[in-house]
N, CA and C atoms as an extended XYZ file, in Angstrom:
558
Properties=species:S:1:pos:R:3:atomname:S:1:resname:S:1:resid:I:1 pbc="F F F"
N        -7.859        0.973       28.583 N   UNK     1
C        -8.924        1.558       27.788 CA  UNK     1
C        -8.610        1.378       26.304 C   UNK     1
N        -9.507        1.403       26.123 N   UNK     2
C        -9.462        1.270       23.826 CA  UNK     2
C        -9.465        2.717       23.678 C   UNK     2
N        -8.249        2.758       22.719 N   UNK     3
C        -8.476        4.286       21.855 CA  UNK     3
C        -8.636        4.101       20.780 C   UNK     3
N        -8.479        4.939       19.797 N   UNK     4
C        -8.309        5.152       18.574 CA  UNK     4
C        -7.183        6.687       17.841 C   UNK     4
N        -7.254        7.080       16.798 N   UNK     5
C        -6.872        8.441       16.579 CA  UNK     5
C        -7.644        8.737       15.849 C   UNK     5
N        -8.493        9.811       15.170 N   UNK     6
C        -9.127       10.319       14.044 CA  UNK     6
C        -9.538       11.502       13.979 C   UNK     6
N       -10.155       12.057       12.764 N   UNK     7
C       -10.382       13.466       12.806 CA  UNK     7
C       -12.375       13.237       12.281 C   UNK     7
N       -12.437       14.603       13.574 N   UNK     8
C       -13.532       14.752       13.467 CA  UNK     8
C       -14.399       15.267       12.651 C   UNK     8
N       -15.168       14.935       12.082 N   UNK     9
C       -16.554       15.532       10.955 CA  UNK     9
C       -17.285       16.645       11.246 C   UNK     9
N       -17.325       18.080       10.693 N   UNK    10
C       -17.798       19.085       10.567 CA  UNK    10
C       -19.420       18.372       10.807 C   UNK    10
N       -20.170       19.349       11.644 N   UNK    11
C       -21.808       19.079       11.962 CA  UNK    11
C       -22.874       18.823       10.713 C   UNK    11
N       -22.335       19.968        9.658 N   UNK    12
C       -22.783       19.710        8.503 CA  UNK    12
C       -22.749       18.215        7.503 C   UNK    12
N       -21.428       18.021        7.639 N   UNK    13
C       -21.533       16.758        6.493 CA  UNK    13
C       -22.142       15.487        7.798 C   UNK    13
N       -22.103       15.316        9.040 N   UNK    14
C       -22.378       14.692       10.146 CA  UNK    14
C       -24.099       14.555        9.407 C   UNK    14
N       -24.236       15.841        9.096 N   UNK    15
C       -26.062       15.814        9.120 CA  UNK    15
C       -26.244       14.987        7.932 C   UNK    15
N       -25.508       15.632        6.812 N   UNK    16
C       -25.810       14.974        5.215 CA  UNK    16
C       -25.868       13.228        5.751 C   UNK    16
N       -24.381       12.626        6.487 N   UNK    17
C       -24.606       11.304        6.530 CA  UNK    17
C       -25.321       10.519        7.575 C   UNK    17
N       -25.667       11.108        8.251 N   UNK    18
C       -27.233       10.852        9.225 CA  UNK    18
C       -28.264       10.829        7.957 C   UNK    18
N       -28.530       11.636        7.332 N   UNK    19
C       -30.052       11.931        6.285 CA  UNK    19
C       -29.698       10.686        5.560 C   UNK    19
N       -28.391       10.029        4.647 N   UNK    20
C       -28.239        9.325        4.064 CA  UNK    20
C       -28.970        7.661        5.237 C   UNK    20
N       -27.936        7.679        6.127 N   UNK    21
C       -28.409        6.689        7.424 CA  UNK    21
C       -30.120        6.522        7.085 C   UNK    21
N       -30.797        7.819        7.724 N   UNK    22
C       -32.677        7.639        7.510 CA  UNK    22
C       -32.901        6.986        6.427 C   UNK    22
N       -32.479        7.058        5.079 N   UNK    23
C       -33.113        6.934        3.808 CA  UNK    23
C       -32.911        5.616        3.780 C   UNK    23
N       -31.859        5.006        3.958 N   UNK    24
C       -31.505        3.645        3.744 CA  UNK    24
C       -32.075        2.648        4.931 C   UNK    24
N       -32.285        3.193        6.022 N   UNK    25
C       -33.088        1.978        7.170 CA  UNK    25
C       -33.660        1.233        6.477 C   UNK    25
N       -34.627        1.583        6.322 N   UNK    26
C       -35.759        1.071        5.507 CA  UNK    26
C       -35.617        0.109        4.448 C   UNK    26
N       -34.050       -0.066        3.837 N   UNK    27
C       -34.082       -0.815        2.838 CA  UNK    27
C       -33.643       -2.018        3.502 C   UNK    27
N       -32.893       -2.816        4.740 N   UNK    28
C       -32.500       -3.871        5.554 CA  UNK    28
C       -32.489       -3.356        7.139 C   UNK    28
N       -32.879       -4.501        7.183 N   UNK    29
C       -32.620       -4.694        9.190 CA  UNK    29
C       -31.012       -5.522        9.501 C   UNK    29
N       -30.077       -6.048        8.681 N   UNK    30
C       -29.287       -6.969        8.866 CA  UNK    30
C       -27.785       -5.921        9.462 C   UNK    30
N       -28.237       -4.874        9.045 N   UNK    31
C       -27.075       -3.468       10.041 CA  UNK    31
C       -27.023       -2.845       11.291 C   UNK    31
N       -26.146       -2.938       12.201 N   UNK    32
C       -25.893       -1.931       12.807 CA  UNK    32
C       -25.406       -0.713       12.487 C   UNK    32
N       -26.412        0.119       13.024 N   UNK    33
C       -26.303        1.788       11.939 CA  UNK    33
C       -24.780        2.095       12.905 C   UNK    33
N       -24.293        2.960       12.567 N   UNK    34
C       -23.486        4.412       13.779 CA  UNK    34
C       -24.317        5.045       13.671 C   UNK    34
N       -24.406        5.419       15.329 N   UNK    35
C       -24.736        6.387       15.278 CA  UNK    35
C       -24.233        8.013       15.072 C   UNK    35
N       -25.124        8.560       14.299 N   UNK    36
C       -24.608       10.043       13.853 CA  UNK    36
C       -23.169       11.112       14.584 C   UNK    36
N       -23.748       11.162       16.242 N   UNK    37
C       -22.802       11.878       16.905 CA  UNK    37
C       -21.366       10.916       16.597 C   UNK    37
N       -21.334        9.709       15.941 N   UNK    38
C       -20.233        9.099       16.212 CA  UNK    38
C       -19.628        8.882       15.008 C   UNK    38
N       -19.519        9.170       13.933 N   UNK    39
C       -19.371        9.626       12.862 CA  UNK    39
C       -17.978       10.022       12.733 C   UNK    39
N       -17.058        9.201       12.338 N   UNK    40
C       -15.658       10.069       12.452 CA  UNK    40
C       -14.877        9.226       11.433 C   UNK    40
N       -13.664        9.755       10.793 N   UNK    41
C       -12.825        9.356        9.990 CA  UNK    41
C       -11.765        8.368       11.086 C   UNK    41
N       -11.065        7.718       11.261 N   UNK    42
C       -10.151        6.582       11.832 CA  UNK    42
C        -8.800        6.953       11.152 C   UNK    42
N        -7.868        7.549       11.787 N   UNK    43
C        -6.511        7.399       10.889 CA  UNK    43
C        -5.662        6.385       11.452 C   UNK    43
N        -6.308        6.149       13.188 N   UNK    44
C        -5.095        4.738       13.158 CA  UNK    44
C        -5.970        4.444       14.711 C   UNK    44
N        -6.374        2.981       14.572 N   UNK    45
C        -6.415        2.572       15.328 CA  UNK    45
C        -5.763        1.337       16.626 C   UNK    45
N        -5.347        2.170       17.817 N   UNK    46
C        -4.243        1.595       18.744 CA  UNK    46
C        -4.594        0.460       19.614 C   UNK    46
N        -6.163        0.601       19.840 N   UNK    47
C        -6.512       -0.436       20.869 CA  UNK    47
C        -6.550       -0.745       22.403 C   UNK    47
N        -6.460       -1.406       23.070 N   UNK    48
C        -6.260       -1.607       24.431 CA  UNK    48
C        -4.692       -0.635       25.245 C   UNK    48
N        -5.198        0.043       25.658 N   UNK    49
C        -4.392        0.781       25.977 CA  UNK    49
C        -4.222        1.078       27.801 C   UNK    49
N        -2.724        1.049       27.989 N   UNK    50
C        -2.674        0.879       29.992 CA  UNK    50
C        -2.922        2.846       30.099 C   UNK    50
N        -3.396        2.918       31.136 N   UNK    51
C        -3.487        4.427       31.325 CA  UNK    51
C        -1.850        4.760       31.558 C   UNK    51
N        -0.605        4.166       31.843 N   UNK    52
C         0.776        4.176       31.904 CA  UNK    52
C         1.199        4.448       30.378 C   UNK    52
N         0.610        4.155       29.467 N   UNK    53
C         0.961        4.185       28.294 CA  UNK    53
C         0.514        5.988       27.312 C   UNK    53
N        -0.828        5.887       28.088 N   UNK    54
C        -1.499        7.336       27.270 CA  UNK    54
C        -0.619        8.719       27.419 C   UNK    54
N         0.504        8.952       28.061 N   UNK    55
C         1.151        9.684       28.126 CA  UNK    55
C         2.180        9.607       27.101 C   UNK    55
N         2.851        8.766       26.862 N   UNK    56
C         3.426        8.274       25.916 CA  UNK    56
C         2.611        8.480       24.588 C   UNK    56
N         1.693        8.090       24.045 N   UNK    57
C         0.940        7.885       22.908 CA  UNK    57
C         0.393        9.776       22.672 C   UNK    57
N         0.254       10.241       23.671 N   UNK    58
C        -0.040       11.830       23.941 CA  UNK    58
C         1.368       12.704       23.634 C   UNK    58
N         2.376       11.813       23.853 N   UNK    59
C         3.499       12.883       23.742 CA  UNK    59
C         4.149       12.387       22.194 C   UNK    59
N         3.566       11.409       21.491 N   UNK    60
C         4.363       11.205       20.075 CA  UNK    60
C         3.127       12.110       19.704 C   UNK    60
N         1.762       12.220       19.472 N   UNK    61
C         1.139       13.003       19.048 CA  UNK    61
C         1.613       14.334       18.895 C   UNK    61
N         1.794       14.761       20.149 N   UNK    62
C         1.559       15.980       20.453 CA  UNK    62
C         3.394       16.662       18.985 C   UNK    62
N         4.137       15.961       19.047 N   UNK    63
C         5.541       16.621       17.937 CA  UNK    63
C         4.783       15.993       16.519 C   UNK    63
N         3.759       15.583       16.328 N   UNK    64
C         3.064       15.939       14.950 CA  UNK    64
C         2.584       16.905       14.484 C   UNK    64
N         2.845       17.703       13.057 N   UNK    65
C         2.947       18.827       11.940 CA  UNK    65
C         2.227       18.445       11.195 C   UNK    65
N         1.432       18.767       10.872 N   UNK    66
C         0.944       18.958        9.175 CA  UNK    66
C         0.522       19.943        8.556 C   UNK    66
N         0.439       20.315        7.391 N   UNK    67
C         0.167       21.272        6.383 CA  UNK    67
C        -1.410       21.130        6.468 C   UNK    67
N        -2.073       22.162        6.817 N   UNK    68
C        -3.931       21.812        6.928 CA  UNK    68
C        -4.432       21.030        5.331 C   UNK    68
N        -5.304       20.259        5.347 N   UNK    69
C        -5.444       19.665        3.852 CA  UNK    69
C        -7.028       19.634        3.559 C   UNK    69
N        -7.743       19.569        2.677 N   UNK    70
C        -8.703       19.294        1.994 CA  UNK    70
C        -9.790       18.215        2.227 C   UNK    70
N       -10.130       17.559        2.856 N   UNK    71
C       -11.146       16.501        2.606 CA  UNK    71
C       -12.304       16.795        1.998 C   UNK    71
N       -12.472       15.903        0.608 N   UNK    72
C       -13.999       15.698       -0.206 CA  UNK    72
C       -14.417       14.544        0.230 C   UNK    72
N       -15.845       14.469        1.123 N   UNK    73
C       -16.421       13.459        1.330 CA  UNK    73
C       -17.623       13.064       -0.028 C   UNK    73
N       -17.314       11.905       -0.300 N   UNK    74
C       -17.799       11.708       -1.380 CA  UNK    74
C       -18.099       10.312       -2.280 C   UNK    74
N       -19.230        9.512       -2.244 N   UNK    75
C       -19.171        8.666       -2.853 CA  UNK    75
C       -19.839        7.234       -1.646 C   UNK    75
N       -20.158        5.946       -2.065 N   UNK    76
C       -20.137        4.919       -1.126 CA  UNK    76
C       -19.885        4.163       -1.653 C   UNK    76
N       -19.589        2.768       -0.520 N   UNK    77
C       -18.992        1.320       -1.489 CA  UNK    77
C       -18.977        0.323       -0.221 C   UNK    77
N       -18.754       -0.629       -0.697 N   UNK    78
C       -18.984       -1.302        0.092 CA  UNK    78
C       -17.777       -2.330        0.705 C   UNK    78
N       -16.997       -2.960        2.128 N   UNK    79
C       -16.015       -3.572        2.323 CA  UNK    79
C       -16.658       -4.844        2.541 C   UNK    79
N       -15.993       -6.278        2.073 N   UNK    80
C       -14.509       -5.869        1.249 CA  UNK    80
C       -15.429       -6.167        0.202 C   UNK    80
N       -16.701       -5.668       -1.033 N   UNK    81
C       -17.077       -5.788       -2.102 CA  UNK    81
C       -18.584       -5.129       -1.886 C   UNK    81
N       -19.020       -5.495       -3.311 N   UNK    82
C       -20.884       -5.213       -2.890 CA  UNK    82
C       -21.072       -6.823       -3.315 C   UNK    82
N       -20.574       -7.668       -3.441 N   UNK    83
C       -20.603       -8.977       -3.582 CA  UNK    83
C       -20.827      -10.198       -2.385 C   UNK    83
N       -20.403       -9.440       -1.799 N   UNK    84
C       -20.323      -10.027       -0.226 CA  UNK    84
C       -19.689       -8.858        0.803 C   UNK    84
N       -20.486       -7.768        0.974 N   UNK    85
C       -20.736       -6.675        1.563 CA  UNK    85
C       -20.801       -7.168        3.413 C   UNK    85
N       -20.121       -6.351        3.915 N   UNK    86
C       -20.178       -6.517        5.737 CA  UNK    86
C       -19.757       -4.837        6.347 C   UNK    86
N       -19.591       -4.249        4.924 N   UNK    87
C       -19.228       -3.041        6.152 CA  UNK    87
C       -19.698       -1.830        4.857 C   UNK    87
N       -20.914       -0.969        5.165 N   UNK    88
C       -20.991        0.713        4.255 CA  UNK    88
C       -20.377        1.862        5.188 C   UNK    88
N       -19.945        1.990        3.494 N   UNK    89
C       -18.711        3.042        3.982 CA  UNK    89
C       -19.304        4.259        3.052 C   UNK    89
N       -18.689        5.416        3.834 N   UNK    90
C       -18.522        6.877        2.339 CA  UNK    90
C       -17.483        7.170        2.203 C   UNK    90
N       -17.197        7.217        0.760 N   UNK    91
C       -15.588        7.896        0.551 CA  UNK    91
C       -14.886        9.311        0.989 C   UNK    91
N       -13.700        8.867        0.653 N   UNK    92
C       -13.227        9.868        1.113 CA  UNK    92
C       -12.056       10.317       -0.106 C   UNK    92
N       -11.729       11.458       -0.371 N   UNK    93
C       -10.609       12.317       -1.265 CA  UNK    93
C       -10.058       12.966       -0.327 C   UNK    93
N        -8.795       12.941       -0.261 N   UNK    94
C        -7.717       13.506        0.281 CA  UNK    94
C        -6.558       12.984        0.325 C   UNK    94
N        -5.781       13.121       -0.815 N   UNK    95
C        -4.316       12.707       -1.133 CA  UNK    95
C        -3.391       12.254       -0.096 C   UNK    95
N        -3.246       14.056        0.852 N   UNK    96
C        -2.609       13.875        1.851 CA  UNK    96
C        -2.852       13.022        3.252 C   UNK    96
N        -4.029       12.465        3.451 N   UNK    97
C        -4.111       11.559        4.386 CA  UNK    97
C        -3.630       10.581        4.875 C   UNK    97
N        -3.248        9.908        3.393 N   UNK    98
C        -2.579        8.595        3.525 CA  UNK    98
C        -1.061        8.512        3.901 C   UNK    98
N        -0.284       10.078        3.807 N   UNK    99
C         0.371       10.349        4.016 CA  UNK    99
C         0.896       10.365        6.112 C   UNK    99
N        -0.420       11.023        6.117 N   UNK   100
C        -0.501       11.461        7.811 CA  UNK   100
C        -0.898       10.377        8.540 C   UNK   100
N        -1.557        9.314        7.762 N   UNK   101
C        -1.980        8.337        8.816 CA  UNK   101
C        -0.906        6.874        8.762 C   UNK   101
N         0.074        6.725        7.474 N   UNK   102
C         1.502        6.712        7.859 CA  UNK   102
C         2.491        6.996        8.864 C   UNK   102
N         2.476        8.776        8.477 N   UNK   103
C         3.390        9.223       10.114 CA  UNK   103
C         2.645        9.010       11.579 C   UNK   103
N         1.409        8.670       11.519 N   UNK   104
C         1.120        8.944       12.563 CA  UNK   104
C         1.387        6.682       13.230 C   UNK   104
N         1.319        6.325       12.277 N   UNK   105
C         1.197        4.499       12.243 CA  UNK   105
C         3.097        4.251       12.980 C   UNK   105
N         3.739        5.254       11.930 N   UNK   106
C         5.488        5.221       12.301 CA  UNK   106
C         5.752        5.309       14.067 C   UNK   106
N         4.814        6.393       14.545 N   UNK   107
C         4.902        7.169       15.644 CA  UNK   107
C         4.596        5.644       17.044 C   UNK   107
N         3.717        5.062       16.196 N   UNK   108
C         2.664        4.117       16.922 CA  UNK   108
C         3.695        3.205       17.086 C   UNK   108
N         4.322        2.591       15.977 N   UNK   109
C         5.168        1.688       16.323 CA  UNK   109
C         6.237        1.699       16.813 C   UNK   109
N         6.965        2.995       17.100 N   UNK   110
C         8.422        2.915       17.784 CA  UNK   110
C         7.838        2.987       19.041 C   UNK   110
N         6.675        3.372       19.739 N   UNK   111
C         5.964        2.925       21.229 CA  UNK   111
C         5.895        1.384       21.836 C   UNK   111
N         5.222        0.630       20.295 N   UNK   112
C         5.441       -0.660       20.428 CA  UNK   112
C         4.028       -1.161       20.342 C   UNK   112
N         3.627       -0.422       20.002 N   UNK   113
C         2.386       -0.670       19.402 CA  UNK   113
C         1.807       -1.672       18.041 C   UNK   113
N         1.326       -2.553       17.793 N   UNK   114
C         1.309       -3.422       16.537 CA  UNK   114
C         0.823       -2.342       15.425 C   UNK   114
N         1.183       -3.024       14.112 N   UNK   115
C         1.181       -2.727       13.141 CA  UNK   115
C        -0.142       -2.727       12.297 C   UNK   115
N        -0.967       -1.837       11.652 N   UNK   116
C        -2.321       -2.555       11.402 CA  UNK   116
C        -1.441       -3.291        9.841 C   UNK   116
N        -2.526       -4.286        9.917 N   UNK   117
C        -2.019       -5.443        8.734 CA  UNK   117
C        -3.191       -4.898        7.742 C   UNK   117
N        -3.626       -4.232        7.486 N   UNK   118
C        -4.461       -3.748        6.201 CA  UNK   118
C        -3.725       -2.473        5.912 C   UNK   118
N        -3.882       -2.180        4.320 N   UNK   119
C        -3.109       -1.131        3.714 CA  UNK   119
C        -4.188       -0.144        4.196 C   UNK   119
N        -3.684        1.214        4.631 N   UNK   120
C        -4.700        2.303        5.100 CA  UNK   120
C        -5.547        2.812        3.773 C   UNK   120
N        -7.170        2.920        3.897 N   UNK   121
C        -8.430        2.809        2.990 CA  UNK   121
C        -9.242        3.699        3.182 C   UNK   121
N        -8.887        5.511        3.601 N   UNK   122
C        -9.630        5.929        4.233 CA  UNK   122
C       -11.144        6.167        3.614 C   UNK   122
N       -11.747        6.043        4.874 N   UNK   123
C       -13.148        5.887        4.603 CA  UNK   123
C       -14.126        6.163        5.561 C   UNK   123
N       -15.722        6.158        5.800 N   UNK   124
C       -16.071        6.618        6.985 CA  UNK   124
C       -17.270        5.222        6.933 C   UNK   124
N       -17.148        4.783        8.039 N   UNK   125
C       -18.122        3.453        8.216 CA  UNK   125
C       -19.278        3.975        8.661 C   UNK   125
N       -20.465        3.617        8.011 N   UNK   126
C       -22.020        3.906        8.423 CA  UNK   126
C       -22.661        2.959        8.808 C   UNK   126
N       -22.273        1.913        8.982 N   UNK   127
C       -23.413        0.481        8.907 CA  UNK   127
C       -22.620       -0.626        8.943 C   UNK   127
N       -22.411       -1.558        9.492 N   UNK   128
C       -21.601       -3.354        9.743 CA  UNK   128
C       -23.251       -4.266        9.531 C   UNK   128
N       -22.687       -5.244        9.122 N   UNK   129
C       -23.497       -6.613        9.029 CA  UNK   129
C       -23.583       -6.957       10.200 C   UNK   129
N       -25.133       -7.395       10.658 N   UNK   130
C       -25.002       -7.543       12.426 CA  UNK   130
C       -24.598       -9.060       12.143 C   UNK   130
N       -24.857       -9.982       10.999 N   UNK   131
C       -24.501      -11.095       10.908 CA  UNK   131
C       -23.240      -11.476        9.927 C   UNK   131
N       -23.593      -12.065        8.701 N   UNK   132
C       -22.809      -12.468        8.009 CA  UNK   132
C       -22.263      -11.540        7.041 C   UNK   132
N       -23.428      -10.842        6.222 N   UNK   133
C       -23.459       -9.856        5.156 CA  UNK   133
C       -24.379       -8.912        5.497 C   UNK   133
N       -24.199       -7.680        4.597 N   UNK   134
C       -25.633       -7.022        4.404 CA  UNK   134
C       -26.647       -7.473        3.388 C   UNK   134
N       -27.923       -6.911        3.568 N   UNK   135
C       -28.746       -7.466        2.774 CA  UNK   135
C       -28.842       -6.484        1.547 C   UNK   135
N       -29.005       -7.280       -0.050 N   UNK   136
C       -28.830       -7.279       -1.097 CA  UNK   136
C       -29.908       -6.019       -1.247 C   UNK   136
N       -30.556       -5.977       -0.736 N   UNK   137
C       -31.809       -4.516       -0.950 CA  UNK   137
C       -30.908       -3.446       -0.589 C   UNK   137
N       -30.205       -3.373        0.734 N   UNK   138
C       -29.513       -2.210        1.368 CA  UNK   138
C       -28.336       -1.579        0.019 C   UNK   138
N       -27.920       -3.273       -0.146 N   UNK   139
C       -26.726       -2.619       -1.430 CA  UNK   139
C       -27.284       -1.683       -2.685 C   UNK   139
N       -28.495       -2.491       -3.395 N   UNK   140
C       -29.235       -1.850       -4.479 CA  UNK   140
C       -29.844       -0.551       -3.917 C   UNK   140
N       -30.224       -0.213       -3.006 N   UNK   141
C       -30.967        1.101       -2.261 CA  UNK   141
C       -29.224        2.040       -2.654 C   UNK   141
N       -28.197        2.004       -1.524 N   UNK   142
C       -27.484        2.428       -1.278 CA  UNK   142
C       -26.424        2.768       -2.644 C   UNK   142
N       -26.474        2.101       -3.895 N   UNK   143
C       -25.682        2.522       -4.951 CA  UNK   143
C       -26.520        3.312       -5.880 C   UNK   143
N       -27.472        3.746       -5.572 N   UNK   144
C       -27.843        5.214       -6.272 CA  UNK   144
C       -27.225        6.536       -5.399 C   UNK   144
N       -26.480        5.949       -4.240 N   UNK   145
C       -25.675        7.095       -3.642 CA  UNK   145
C       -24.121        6.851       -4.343 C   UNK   145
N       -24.051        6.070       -4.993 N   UNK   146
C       -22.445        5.675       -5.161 CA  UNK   146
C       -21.408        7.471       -5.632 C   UNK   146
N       -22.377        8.259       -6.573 N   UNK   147
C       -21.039        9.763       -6.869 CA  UNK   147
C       -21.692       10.771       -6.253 C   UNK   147
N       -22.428       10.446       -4.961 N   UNK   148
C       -23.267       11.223       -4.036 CA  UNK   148
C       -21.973       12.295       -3.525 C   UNK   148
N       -22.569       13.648       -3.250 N   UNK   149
C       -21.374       14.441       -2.879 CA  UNK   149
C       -21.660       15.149       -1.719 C   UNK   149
N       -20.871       14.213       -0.287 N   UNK   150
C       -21.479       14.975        1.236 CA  UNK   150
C       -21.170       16.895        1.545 C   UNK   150
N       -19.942       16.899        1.162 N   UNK   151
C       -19.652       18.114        1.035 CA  UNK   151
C       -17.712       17.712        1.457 C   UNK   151
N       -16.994       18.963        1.659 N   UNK   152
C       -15.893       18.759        2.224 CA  UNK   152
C       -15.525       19.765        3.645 C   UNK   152
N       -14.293       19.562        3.648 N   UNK   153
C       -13.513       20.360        5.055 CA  UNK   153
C       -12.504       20.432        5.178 C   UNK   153
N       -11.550       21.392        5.543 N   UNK   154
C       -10.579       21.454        6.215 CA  UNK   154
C        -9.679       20.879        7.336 C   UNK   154
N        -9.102       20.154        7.271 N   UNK   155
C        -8.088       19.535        8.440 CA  UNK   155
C        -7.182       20.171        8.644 C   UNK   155
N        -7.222       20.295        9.772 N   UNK   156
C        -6.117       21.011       10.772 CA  UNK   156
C        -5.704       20.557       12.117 C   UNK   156
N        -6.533       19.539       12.604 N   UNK   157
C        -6.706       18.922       14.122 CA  UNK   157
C        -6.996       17.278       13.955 C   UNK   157
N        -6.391       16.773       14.739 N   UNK   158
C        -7.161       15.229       14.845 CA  UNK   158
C        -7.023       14.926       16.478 C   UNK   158
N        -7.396       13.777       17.142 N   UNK   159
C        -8.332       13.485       18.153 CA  UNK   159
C        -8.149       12.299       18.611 C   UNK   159
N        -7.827       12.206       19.872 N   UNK   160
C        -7.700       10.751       20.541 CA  UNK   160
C        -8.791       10.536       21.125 C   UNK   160
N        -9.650        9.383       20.584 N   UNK   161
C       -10.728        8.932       21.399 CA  UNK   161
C       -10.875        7.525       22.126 C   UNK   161
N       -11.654        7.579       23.167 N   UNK   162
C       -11.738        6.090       23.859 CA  UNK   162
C       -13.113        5.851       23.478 C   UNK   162
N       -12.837        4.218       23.295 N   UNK   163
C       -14.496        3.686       22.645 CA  UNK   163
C       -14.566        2.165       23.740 C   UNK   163
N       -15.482        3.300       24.311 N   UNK   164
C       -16.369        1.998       25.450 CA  UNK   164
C       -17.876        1.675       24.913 C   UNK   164
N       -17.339        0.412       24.745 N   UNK   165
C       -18.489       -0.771       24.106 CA  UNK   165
C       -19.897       -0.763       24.699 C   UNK   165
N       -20.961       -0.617       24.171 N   UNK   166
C       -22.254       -0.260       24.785 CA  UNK   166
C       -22.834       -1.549       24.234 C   UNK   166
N       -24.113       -1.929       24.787 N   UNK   167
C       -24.767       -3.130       23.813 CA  UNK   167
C       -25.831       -2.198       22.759 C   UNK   167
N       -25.951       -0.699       22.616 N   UNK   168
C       -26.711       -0.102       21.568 CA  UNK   168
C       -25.260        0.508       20.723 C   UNK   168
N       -23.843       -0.105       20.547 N   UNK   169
C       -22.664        0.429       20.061 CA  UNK   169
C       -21.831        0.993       20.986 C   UNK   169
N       -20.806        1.006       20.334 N   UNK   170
C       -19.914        1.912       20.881 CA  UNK   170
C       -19.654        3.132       21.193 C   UNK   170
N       -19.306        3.779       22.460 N   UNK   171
C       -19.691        5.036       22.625 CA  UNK   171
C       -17.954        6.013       22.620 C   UNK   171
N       -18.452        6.480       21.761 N   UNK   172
C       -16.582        7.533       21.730 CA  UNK   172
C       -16.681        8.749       22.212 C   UNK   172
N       -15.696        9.114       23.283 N   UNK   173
C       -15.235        9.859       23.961 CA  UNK   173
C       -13.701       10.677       23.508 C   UNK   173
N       -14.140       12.278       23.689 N   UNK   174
C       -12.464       12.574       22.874 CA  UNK   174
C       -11.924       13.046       24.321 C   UNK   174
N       -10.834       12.354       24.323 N   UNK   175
C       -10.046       12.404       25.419 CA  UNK   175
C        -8.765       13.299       24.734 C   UNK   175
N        -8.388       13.852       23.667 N   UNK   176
C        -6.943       14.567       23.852 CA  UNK   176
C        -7.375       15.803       22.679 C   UNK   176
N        -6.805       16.548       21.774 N   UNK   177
C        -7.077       17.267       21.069 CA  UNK   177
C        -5.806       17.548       20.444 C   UNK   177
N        -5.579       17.502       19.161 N   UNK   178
C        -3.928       17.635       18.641 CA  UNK   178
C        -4.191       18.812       17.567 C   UNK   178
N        -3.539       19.993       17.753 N   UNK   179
C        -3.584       20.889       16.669 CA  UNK   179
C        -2.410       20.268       15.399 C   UNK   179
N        -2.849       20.173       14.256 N   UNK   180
C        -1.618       19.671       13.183 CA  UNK   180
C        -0.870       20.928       13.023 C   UNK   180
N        -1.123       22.287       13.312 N   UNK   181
C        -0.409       23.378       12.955 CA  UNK   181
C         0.542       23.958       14.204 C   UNK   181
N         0.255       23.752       15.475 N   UNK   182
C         0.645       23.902       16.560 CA  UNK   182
C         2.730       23.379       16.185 C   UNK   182
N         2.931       22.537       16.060 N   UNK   183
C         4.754       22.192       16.190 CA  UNK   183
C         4.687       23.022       14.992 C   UNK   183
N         3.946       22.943       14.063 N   UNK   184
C         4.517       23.928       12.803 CA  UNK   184
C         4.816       25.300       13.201 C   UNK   184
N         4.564       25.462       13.775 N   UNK   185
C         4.611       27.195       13.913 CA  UNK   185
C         5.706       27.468       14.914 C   UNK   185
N         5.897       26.336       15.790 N   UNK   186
C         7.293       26.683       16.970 CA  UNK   186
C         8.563       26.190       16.614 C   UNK   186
């Protein structure tokens, strides 16, 4: 099965970037939207995974700590440019993330898990190029959202999900639940 790790989006800012999603349809057809319920931050993604293995990947989780932290969702841009645009994203603020999705990358690899080869960028993906790029309207529509402010949240938990491939997207399933405060406290 394909997993991933990430932390999940409060219903509220879920709604703000759904409303953002509506407003912008209309400006290109060349995207596949996410859909709303699927809406999630990515701190590390593992991939093809043997069900022999998820116990393992469940038990480095599970001796992860963190200090609860802050997320400001905030802002959009575009990967890897608005020049030649293939992926809208909304930003993200939170210092400590880059921190956690480090320990959590360390954890991944003494399993034996590969390494992601991009420096971690956190961010929340709304839209992919179904082809080459997005279209130049979507970009000009979408950067009057650029110091747009979704709202923020609290982290305290993140989430193992499996993403089985649909031909209307991918559909994610949370298969584990990790409290970050849980080893802290024992």
């Amino acid at each position: 099965m394909r997993v991933f790790i990430a932390i999940e989006l409060p219903e509220a800012i879920r709604g703000e970037l759904a409303a953002l999603e509506a407003d912008l349809q209309a400006a290109g057809d060349s995207v596949r939207w996410v859909a709303p319920e699927s809406i999630h931050l990515t701190l590390k993604f593992v991939g093809e995974v043997s069900d022999a293995r998820m116990q393992d990947i469940d038990d480095a989780m599970k001796g992860i700590s963190w200090k609860p932290f802050r997320v400001d969702v905030r802002g959009i841009g575009f990967f890897p440019g608005p020049r030649s645009p293939r992926v809208l994203w909304v930003g993200i603020q939170a210092p400590p993330l880059a921190a956690l999705s480090e320990k959590i990358e360390r954890r991944m690899l003494q399993l034996g898990f590969e390494s992601e080869k991009r420096a971690f960028r956190p961010h929340i993906t709304l839209a992919r190029a179904k082809d080459t790029r997005l279209d130049s309207s979507l970009v000009t529509a979408a950067s009057a959202h650029e110091e747009r402010e979704f709202g923020s949240f609290l982290v305290d938990r993140c989430f193992l999900f499996q993403s089985t491939p649909q031909p209307s997207g991918p559909v994610y399933t949370k298969l584990k639940e990790y409290d970050l405060n849980a080893a802290r406290e024992n």
